[in-house]
C-alpha positions as a Markdown table, in Angstrom:
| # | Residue | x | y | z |
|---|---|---|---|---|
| 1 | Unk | 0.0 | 0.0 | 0.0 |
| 2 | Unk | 1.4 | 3.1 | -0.5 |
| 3 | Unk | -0.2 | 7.0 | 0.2 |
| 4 | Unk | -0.2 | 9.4 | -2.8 |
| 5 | Unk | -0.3 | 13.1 | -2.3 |
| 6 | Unk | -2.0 | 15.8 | -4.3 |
| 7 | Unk | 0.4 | 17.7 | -6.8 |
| 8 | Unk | -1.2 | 20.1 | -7.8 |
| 9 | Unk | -4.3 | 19.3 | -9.6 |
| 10 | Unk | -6.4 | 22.5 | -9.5 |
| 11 | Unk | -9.9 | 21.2 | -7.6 |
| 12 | Unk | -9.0 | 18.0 | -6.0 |
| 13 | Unk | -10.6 | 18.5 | -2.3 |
| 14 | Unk | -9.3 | 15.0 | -1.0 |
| 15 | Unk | -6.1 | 15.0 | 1.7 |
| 16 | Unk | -4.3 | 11.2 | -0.2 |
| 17 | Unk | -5.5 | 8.7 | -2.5 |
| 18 | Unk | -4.6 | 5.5 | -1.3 |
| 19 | Unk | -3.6 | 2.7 | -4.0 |
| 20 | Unk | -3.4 | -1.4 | -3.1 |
| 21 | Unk | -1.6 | -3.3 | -5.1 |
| 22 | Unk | -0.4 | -7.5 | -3.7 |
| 23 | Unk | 2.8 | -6.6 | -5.7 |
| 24 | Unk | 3.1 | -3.2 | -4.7 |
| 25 | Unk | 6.4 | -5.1 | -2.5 |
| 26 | Unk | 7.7 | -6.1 | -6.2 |
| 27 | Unk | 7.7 | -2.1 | -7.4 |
| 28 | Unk | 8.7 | -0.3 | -4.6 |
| 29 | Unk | 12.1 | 0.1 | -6.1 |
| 30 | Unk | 10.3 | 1.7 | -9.5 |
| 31 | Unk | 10.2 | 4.9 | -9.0 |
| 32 | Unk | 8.7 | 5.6 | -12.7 |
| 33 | Unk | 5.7 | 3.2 | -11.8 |
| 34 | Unk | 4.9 | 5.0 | -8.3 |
| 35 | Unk | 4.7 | 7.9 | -10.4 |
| 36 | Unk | 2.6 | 7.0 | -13.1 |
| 37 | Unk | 0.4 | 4.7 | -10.5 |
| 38 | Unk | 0.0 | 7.9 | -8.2 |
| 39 | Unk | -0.7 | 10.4 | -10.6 |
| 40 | Unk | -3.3 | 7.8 | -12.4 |
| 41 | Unk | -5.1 | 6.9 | -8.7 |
| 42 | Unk | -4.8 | 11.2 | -8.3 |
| 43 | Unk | -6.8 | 11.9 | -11.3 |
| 44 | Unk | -9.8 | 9.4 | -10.5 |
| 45 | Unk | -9.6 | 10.7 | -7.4 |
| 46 | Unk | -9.8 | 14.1 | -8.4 |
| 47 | Unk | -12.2 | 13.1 | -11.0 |
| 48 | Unk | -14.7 | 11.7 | -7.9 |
| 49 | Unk | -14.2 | 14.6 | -5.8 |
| 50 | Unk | -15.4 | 16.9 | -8.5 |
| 51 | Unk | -18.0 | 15.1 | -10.0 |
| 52 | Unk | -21.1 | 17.8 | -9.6 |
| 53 | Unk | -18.7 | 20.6 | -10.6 |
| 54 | Unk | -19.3 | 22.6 | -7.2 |
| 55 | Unk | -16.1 | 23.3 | -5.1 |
| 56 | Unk | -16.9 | 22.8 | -1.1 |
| 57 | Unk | -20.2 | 21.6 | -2.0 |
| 58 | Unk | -21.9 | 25.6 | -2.0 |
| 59 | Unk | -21.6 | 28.5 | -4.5 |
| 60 | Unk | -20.9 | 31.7 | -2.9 |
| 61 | Unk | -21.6 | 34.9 | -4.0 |
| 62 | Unk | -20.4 | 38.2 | -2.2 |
| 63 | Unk | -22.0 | 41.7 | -2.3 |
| 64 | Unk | -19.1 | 44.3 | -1.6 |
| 65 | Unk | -20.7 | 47.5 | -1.3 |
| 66 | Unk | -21.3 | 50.9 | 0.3 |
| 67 | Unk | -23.8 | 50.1 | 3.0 |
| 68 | Unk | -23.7 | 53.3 | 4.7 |
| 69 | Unk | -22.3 | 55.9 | 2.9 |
| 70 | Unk | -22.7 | 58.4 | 0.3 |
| 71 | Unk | -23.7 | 55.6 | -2.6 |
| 72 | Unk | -25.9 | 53.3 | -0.4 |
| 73 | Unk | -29.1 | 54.8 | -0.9 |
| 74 | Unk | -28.7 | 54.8 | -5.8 |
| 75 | Unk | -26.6 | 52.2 | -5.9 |
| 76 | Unk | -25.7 | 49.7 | -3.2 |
| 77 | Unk | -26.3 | 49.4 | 0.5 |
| 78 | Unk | -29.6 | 46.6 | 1.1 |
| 79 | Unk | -31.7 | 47.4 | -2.4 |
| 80 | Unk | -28.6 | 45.7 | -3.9 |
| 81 | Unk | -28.3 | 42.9 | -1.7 |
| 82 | Unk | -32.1 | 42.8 | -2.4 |
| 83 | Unk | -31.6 | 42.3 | -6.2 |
| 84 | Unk | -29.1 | 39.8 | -5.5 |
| 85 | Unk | -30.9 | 37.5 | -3.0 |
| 86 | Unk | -34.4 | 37.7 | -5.0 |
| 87 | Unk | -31.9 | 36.8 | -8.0 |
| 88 | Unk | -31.3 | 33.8 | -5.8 |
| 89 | Unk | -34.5 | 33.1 | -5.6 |
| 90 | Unk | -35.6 | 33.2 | -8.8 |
| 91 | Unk | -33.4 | 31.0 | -10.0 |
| 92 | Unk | -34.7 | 28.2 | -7.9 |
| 93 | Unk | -32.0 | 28.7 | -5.1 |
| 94 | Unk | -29.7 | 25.7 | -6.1 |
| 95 | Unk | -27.2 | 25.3 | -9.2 |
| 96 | Unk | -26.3 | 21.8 | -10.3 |
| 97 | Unk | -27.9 | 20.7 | -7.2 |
| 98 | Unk | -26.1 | 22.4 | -4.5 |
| 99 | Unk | -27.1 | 25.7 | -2.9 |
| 100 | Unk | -26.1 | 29.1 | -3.3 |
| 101 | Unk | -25.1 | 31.3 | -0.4 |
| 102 | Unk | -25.3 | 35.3 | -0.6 |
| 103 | Unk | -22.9 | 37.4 | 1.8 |
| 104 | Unk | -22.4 | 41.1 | 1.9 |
| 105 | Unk | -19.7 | 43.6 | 3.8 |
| 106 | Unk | -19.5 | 47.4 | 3.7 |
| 107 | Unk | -16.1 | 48.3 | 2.5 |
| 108 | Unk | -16.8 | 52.8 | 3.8 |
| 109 | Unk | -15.1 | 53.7 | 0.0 |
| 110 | Unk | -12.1 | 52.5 | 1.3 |
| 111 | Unk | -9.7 | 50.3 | -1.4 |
| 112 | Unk | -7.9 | 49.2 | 1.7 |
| 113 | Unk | -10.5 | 47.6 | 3.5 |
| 114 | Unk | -12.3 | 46.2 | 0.2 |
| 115 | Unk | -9.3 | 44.5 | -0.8 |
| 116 | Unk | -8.7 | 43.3 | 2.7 |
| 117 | Unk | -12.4 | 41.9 | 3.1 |
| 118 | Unk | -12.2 | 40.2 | -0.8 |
| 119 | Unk | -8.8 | 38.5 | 0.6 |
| 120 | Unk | -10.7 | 37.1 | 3.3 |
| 121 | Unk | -13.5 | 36.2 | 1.4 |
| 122 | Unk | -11.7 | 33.9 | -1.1 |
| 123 | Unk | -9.2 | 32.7 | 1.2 |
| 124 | Unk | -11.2 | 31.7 | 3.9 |
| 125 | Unk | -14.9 | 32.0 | 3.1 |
| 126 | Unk | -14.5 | 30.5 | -0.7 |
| 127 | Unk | -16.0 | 33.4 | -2.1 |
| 128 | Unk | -16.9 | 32.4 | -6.0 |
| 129 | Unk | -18.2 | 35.4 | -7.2 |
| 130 | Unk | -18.0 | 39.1 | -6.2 |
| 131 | Unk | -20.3 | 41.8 | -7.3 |
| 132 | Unk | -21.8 | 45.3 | -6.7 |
| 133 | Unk | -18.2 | 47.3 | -6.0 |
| 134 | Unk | -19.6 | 50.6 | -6.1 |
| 135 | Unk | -16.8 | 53.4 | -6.2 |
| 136 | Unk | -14.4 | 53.0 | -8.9 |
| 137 | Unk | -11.2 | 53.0 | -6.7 |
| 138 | Unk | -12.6 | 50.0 | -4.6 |
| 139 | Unk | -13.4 | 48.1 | -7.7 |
| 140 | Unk | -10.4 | 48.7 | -9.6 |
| 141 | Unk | -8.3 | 47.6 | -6.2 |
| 142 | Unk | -10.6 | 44.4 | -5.7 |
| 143 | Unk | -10.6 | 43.4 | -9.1 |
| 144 | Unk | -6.8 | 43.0 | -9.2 |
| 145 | Unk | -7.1 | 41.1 | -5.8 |
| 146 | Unk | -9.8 | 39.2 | -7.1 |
| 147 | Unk | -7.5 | 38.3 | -11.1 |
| 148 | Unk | -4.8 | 37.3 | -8.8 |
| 149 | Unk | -6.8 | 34.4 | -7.3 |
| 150 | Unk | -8.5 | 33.2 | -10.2 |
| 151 | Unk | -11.9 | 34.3 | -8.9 |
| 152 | Unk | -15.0 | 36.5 | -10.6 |
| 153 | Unk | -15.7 | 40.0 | -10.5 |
| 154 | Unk | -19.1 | 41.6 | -11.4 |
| 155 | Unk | -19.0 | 45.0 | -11.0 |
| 156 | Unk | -22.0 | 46.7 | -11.2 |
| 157 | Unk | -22.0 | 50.5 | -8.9 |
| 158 | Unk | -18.1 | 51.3 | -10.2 |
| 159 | Unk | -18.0 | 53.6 | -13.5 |
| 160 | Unk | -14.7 | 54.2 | -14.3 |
| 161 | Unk | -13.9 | 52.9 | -17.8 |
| 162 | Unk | -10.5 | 51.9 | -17.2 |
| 163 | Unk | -11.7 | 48.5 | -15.4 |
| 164 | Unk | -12.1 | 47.2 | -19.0 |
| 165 | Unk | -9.4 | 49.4 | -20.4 |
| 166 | Unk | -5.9 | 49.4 | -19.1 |
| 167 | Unk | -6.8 | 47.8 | -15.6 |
| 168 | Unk | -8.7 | 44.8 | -17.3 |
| 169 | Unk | -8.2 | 41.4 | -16.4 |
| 170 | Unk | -9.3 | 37.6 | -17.5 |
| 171 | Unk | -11.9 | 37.2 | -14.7 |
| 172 | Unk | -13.0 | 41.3 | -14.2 |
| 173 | Unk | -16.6 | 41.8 | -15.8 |
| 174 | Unk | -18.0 | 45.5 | -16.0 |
| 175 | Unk | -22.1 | 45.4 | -16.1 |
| 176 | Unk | -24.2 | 48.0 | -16.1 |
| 177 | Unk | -22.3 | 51.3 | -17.8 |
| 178 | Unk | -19.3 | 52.7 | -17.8 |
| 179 | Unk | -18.2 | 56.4 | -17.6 |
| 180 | Unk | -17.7 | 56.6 | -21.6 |
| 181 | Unk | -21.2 | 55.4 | -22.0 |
| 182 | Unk | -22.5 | 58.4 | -20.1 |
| 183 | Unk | -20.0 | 60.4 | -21.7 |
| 184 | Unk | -21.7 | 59.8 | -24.7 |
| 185 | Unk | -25.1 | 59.7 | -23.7 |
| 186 | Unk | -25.2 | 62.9 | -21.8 |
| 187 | Unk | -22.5 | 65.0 | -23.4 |
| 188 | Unk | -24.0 | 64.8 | -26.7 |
| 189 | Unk | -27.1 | 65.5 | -26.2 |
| 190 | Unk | -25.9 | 68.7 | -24.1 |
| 191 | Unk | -23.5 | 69.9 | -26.9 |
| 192 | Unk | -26.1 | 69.2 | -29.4 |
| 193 | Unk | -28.8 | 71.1 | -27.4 |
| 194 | Unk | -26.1 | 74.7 | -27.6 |
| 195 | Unk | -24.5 | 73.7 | -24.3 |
| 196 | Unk | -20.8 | 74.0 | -26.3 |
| 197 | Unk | -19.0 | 75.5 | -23.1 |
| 198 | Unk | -18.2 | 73.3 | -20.1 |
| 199 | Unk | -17.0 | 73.9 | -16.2 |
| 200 | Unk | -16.7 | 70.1 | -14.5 |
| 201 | Unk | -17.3 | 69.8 | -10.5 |
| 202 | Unk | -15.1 | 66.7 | -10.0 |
| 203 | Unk | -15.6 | 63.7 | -7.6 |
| 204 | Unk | -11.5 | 63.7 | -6.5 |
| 205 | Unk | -10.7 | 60.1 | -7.5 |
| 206 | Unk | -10.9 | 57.1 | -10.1 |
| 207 | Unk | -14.8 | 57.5 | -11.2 |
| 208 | Unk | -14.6 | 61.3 | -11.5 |
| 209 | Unk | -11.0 | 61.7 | -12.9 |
| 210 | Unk | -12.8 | 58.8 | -15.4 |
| 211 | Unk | -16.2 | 60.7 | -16.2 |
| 212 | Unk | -14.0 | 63.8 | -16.3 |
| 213 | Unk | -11.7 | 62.7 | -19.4 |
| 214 | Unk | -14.1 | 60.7 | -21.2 |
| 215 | Unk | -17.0 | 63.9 | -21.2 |
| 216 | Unk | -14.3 | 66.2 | -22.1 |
| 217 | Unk | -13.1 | 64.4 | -24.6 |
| 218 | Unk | -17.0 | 64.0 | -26.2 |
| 219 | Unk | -17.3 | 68.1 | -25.9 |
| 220 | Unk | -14.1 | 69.0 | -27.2 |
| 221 | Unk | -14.9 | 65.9 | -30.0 |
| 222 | Unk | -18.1 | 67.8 | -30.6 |
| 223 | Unk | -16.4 | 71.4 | -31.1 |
| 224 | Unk | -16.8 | 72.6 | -27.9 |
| 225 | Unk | -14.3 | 74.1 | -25.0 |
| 226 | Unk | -14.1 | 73.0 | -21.6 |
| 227 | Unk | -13.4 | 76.2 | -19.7 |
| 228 | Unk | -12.3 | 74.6 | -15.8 |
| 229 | Unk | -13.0 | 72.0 | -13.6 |
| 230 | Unk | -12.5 | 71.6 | -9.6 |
| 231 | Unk | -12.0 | 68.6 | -7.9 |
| 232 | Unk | -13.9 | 68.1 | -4.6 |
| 233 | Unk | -13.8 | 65.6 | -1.8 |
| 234 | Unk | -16.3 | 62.7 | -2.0 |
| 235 | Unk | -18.8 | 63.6 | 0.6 |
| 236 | Unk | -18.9 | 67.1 | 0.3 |
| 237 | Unk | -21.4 | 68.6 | 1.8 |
| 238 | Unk | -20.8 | 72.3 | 0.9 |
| 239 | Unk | -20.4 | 73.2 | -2.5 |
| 240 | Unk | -21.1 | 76.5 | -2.7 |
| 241 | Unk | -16.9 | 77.8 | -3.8 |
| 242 | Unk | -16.9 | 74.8 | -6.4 |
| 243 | Unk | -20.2 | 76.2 | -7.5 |
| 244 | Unk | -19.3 | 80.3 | -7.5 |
| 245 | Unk | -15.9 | 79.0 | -9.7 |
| 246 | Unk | -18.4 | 77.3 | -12.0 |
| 247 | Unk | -20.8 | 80.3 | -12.4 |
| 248 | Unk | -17.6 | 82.8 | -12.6 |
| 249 | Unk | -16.5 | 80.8 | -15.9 |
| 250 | Unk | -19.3 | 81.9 | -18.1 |
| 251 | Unk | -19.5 | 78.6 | -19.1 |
| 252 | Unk | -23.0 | 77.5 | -20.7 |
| 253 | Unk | -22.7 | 74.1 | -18.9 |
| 254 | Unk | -21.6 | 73.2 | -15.5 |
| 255 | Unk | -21.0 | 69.5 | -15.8 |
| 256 | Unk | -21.7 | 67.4 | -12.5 |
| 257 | Unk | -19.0 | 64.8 | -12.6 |
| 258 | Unk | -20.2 | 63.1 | -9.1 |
| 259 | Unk | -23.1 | 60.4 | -8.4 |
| 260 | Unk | -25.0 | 59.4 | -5.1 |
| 261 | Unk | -25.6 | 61.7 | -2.5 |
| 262 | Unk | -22.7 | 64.4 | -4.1 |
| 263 | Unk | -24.4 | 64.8 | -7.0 |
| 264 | Unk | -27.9 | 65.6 | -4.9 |
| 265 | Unk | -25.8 | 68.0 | -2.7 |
| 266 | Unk | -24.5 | 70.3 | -6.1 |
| 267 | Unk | -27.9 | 70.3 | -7.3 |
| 268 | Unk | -29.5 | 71.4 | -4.8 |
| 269 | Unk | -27.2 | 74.3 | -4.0 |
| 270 | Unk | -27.2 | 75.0 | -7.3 |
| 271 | Unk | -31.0 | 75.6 | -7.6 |
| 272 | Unk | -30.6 | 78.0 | -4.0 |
| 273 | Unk | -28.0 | 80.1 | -5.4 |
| 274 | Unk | -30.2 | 80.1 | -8.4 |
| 275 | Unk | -27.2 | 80.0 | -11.0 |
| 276 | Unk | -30.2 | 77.7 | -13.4 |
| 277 | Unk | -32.3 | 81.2 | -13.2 |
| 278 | Unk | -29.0 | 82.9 | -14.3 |
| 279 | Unk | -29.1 | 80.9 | -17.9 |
| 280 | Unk | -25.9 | 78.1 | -17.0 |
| 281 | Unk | -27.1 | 74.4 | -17.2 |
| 282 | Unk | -26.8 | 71.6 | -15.1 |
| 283 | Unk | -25.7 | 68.3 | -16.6 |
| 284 | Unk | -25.9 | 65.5 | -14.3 |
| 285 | Unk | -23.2 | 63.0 | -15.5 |
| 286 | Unk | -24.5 | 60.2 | -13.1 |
| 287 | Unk | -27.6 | 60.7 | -11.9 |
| 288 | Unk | -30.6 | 58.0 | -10.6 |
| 289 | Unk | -34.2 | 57.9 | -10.1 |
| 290 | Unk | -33.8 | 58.0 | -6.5 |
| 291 | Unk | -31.6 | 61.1 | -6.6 |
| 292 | Unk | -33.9 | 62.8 | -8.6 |
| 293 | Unk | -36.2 | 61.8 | -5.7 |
| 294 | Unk | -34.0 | 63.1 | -2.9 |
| 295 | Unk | -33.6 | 66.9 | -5.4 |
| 296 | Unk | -37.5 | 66.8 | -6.0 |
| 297 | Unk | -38.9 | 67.3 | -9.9 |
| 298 | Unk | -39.5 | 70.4 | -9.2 |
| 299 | Unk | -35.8 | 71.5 | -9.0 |
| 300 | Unk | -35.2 | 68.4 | -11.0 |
| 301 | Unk | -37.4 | 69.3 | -13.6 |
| 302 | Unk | -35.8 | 69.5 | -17.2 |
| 303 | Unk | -32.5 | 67.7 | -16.4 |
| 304 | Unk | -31.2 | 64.9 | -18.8 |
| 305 | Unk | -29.3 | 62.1 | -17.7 |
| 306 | Unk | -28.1 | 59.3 | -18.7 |
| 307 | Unk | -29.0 | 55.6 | -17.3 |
| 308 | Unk | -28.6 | 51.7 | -18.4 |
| 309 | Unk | -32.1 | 50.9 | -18.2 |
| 310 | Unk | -35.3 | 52.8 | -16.9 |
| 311 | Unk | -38.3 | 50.3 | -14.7 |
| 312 | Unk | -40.7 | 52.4 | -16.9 |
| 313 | Unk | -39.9 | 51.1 | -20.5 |
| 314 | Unk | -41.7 | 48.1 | -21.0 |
| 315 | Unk | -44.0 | 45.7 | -19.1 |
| 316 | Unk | -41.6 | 43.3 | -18.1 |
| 317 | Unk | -39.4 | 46.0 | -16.5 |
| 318 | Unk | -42.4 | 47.0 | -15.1 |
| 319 | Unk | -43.0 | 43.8 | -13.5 |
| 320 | Unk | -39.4 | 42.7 | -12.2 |
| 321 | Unk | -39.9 | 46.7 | -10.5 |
| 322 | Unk | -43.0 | 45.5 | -8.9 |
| 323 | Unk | -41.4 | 42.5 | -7.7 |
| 324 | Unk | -38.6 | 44.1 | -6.4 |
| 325 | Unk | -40.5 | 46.7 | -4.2 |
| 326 | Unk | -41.8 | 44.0 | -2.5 |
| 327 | Unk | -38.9 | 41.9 | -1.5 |
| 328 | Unk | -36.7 | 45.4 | -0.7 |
| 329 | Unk | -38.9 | 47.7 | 1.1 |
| 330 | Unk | -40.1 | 49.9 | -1.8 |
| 331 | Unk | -35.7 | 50.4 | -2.5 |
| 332 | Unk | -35.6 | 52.6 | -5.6 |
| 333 | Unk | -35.3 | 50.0 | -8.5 |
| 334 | Unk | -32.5 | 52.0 | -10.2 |
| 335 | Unk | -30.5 | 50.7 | -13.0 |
| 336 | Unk | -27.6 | 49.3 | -11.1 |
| 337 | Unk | -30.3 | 47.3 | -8.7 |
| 338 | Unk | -31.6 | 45.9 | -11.9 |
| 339 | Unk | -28.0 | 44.9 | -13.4 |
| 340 | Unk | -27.3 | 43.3 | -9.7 |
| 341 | Unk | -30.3 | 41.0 | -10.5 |
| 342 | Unk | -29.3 | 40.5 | -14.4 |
| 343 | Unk | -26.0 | 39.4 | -13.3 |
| 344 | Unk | -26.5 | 37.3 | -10.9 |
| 345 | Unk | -29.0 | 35.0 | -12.9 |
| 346 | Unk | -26.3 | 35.3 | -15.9 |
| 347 | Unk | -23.6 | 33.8 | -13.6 |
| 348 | Unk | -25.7 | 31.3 | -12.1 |
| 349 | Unk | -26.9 | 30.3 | -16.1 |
| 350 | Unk | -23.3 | 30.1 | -16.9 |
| 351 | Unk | -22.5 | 28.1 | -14.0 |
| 352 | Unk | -25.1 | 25.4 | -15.5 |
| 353 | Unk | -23.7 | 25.8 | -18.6 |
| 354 | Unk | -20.5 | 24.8 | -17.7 |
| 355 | Unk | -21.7 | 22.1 | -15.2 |
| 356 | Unk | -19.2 | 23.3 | -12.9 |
| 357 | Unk | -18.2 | 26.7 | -10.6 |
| 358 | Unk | -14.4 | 26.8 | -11.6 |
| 359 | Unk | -14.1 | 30.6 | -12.6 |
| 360 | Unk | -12.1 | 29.7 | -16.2 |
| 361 | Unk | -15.4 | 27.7 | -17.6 |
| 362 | Unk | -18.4 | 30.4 | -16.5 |
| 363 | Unk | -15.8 | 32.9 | -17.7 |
| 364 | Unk | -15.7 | 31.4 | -21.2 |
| 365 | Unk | -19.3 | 30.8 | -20.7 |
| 366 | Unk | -20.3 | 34.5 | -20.2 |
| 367 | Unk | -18.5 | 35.3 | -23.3 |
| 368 | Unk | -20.3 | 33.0 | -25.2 |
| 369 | Unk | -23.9 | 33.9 | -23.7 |
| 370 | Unk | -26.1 | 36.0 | -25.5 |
| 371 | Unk | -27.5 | 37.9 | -22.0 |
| 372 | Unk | -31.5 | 38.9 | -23.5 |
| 373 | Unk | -33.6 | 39.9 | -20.5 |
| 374 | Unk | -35.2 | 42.7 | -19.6 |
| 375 | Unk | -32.0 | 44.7 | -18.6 |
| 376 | Unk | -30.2 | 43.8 | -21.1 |
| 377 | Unk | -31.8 | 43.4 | -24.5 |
| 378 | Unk | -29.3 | 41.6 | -26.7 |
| 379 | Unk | -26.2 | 41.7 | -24.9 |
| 380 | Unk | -23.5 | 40.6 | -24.5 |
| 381 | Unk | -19.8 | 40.5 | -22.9 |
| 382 | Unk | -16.7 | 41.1 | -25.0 |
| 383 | Unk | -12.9 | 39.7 | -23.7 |
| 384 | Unk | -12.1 | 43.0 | -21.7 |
| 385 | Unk | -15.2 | 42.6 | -19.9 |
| 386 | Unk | -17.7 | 44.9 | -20.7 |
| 387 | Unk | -21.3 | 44.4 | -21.4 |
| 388 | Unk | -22.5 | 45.7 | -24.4 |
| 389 | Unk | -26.0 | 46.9 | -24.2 |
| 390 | Unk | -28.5 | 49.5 | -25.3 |
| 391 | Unk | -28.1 | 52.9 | -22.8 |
| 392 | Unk | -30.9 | 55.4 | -22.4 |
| 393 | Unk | -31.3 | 59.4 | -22.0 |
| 394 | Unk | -33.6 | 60.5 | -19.5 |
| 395 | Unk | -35.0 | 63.2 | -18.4 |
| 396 | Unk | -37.1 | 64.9 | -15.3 |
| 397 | Unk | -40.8 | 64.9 | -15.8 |
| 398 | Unk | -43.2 | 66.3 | -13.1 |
| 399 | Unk | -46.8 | 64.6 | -12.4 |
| 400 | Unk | -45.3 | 60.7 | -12.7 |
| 401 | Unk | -48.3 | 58.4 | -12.2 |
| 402 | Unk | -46.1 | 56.8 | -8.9 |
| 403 | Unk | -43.3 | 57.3 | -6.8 |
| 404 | Unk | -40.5 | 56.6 | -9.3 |
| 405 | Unk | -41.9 | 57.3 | -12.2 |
| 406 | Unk | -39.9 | 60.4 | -12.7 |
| 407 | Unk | -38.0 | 60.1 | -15.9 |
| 408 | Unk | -39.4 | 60.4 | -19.8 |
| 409 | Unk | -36.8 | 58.2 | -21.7 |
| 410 | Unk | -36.1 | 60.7 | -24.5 |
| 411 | Unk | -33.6 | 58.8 | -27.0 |
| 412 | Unk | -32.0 | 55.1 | -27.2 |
| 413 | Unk | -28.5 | 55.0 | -27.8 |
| 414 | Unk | -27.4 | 51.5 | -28.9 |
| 415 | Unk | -25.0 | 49.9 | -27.5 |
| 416 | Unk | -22.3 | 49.5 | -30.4 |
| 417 | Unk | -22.1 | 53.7 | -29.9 |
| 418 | Unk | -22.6 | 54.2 | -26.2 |
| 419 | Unk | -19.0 | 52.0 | -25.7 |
| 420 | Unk | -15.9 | 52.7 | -26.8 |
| 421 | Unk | -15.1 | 50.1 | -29.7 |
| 422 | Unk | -13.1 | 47.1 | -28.4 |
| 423 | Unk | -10.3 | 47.5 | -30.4 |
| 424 | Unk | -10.0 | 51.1 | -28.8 |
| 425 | Unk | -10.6 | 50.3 | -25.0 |
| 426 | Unk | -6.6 | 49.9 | -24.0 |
| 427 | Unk | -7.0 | 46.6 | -22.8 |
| 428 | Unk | -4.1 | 44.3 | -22.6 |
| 429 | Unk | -6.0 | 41.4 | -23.0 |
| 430 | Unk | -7.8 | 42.6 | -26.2 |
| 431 | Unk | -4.2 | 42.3 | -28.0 |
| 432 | Unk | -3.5 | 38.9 | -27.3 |
C-alpha cells in the first residue's frame, strides 16, 4: 500500500489517495511506476471529488458594497443585496444541485479595507463570485485582488472605464455602464442642445478623474471648450466655492462629474443660489431615479441624464420593478439594482452551462452567452469585460403616475455607440 499526495491538480478537495496493489512489494524500487500509479489513482480521485462541478459543496456569491455611505441609498447598501438575493430566488436557489449562499460587507469607499475583506472572502470564506463594487477606486483595487486568485468580478455601482481598459483582467466583468457610455449619452445631447461650453465639479478620484476625461473628450470631440473644472472631496457637503468658480467661468454648462448623495448635494445648492435662473445648465453625468427623488422634480425638472435601463420602459421591466418593491422595502429599482439582479441570474446560467463553478469555464461561458432579459436586451460581454448593451437618455418629468416614475426616456442610444469600440478600450488582454 502506498499514500499518494496531491500535486497540484487545481480542484482536488481530497487529503491522499490510497492505492493497493499485492505486488506493490515487487515495485517499490520503480520509482517511474509509483509515479505513473499515483498520478493515475490522483486523477480518479480528483475526478470523484469533482464530480457535480461545485467546489466545497456551496456556490458563494459576495456583495461588496457601500452600505452606509454616500452611494448606499442609488446604488448599493440593502436594495442591492435585495436584487441579489431575490436573484437567488428566482433561480430556484440551487445550481447543479447544491445551494447558493449570498454574503455582503460594507467596505466605507475604502480600497484598503475592500481588498482586505475580498482576501478574506476567497481565502477563507470561498467566495466564487463578487459583485456590486460601487466606487471605482474599490473596484479597480478588488478586481486585481480578485484576477490574482483566479476568482469572478461583477461589477455593477463602479463607473470608471479603465476596469475594461488598461486595468482589465481575465476574470474582471463591468455590467451596467461605464463612464464613456454616459460620456456619450449625456454629453451629446448637451452639446447638441447649444450647451458648447463646459466647467466640471469633479468627484476627487478614479470614477470622476474617469467621467471627467471621457465627457471632455465628447465636448471637445463635438467642437466645444471645456473652460475649468475643480476637484472636490467625496462627501462634500458644501459646494457653494466649487459652484461660485463654475458660475464665474461663463461657461454654458456646469457638468456634474459626481453620483450618489454628491451629486444631490450640487444640485440642490445650485437651484438655491439660483445659478439655473442665471441661464448656466446643469448636466448631471450620473444621476438616478432615487436622486432625482431626494432633489425633488420640481428643481429636478428639465435635467437629462443618462441611465442603463429605466423600470418604466416596458411591461416586463415593469414587472421585475413590482417585484422588487416587495422583496426590498419599496428600495428605488435604479439601473444598477436591476444589473445586480441580471448578473446574478447570468452567472448562475453560466454556472449550468459549464456544469461546474471553476471561474475559467463560466468565464468562457459568459462570453459566449447572449445575455437577453429585460435589462439587457441583446447583450453581450466582450474579452475585456464589458457588457454591451443598449443605454438610455432621461429626463425629469413632473406629475409621474407613482413614486418613481420620474424620468421620460427621450432617445436610445445603442450599444455599439454608447461603448468605446473594443479594439479602442486599452485593454491588454484585447491584444492577445
Amino acid at each position: 500500500m502506498v499514500h499518494c499526495r496531491p500535486f497540484g491538480l487545481t480542484g482536488l478537495v481530497e487529503p491522499a489517495v490510497t492505492i493497493e496493489n499485492d505486488l506493490m512489494g515487487d515495485y517499490e524500487m520503480k520509482g517511474i511506476y509509483l509515479a505513473g500509479a499515483c498520478a493515475a489513482a490522483i486523477l480518479l480521485g480528483a475526478g470523484a471529488a469533482s464530480a457535480d462541478g461545485i467546489s466545497d459543496g456551496v456556490v458563494k456569491i459576495g456583495v461588496l458594497g457601500d452600505m452606509s455611505g454616500v452611494y448606499k441609498s442609488s446604488f448599493s447598501g440593502d436594495g442591492a443585496i435585495a436584487a441579489v438575493k431575490m436573484a437567488v430566488k428566482d433561480f430556484g436557489g440551487t445550481v447543479l444541485g447544491k445551494p447558493i449562499e449570498v454574503i455582503s460587507a460594507d467596505h466605507q469607499n475604502k480600497a484598503d479595507i475592500a481588498s482586505a475583506t475580498a482576501r478574506q472572502w476567497i481565502d477563507e470564506q470561498k467566495v466564487d463570485m463578487i459583485t456590486d463594487l460601487t466606487n471605482s477606486a474599490v473596484a479597480l483595487a478588488v478586481q486585481k485582488v480578485a484576477a490574482d486568485k483566479h476568482i469572478i468580478t461583477m461589477a455593477t455601482g463602479p463607473g470608471s472605464s479603465d476596469l475594461t481598459g488598461p486595468a482589465c483582467t481575465k476574470y474582471g466583468i463591468h455590467y451596467g455602464y461605464d463612464t464613456h457610455a454616459l460620456a456619450v449619452g449625456t454629453g451629446t445631447a448637451v452639446v447638441k442642445a447649444g450647451g458648447t461650453s463646459w466647467y466640471f465639479i469633479t468627484a476627487d478620484y478614479a470614477f470622476g478623474h474617469a467621467l471627467l476625461k471621457d465627457t471632455s473628450d465628447v465636448v471637445k470631440k463635438l467642437g466645444g471648450k471645456v473652460l475649468g473644472n475643480s476637484m472636490a472631496p467625496t462627501a462634500t457637503a458644501d459646494f457653494s466655492s466649487y459652484l461660485l468658480q463654475a458660475q464665474n467661468s461663463g461657461a454654458k454648462v456646469i457638468g456634474l462629474a459626481n453620483a450618489g448623495g454628491d451629486t444631490v448635494n450640487s444640485i440642490k445648492q445650485a437651484h438655491e443660489f439660483g445659478i439655473t435662473d442665471g441661464g448656466q445648465q446643469l448636466a448631471g453625468l450620473l444621476v438616478t431615479i432615487s436622486d432625482v427623488q431626494s432633489i425633488g422634480t420640481d428643481v429636478a425638472k428639465g435635467l437629462s441624464f443618462t441611465s442603463g435601463w429605466y423600470w418604466n420602459t416596458d411591461d416586463k421591466s415593469k414587472e421585475w420593478a413590482k417585484r422588487y418593491a416587495e422583496v426590498s422595502d419599496n428600495a428605488a429599482p435604479t439601473f444598477v439594482r436591476a444589473a445586480d439582479y441580471s448578473l446574478t441570474i447570468a452567472y448562475l446560467n453560466a454556472i449550468k452551462a459549464a456544469g461546474t463553478d471553476n471561474a475559467d469555464a463560466v468565464r468562457e461561458q459568459l462570453g459566449k452567452m447572449k445575455i437577453d432579459d429585460f435589462f439587457a436586451k441583446g447583450g453581450h460581454i466582450r474579452k475585456d469585460g464589458l457588457l454591451i448593451h443598449d443605454m438610455y437618455l432621461l429626463t425629469v418629468k413632473q406629475g409621474g403616475s407613482s413614486k418613481w416614475d420620474v424620468a421620460n426616456v427621450t432617445a436610445t442610444i445603442p450599444g455599439k455607440d454608447a461603448y468605446v469600440a473594443e479594439a479602442d478600450s486599452g485593454c491588454p488582454l484585447d491584444a492577445q
